[in-house]
N, C-alpha and C positions, 0 to 999 in steps of 0.2 A: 504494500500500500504506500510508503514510503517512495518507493522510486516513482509510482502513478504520480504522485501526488506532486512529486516534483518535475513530471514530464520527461524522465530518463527510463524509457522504451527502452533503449539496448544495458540498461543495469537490471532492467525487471525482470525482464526474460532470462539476464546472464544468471540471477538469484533465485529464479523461479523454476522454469521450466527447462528438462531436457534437451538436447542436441535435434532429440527424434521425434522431440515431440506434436501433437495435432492439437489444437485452438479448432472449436466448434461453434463459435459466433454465431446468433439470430440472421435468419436471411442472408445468408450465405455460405460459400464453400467453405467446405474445410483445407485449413490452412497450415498446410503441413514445415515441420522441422521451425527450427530458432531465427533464425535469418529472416525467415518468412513471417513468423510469428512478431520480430522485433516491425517488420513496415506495418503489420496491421495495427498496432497499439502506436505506431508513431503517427497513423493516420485517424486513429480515438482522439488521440491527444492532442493533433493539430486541430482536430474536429471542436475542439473547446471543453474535453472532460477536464474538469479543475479538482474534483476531491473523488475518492474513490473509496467504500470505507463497506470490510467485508467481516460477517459474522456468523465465523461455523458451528452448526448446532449439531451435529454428526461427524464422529471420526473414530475410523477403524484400519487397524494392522492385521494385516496376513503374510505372514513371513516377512517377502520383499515387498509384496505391495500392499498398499493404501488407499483410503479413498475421506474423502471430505464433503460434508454438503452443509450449505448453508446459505444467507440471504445475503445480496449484496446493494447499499445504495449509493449512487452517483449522480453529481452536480456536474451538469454540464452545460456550456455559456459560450455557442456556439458565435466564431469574428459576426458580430454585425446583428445578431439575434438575443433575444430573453435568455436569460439562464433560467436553466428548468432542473427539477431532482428527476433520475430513475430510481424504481428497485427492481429487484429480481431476486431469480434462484441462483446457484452453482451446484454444479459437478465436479470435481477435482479425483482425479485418479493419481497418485505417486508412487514412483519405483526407486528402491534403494539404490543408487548409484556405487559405482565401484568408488572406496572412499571414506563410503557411509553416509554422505549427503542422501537425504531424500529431496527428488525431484518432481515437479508434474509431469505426466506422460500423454495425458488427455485433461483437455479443462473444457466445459461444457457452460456456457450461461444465458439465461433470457431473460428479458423484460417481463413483469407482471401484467403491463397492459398492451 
């Protein structure tokens, strides 16, 4: 939330999520591996999201993997437009990385409306 929050796209992902991993965005494709994943959040954030603030009510280990679910809401104050709130759900799946870092491997999120 920290790197959202300060618009550093390629710190979020580098902390977040896997090399390999898939971003599942509303209305649209899946957006596969890091690289990929770092221009779609570069283009959230150019899009005007200002605070991003998430809250997992769900979290379970199995061996190597993980999963997370919980609500997420964001402000966003798109050049030239009202700033408006979203909320939504998440999915979050993580895989223990060689290392021992846990990673996302799949993240999943929607809008409530």
């Amino acid at each position: 939330m920290t790197h959202a929050r300060r618009g550093d796209a390629q710190r979020l992902v580098d902390s977040f999520y896997s090399e390999d991993a898939c971003l599942l965005p509303p209305n649209r494709d899946i957006v596969r591996g890091a690289a990929s994943i770092v221009r779609m959040w570069k283009g959230v954030i150019a899009g005007g999201m200002k605070d991003l603030t998430l809250d997992t009510t769900e979290f379970d280990v199995h061996g190597d993997m993980a999963y997370g679910i919980g609500r997420f809401q964001m402000v966003v104050e798109p050049p030239g437009s009202r700033r408006t709130e979203q909320s939504g759900k998440y999915l979050v799946v993580y895989k223990k990385q060689p290392g021992g870092a846990w990673k996302a491997v799949a993240d999943m999120f929607s809008p409530n409306s």
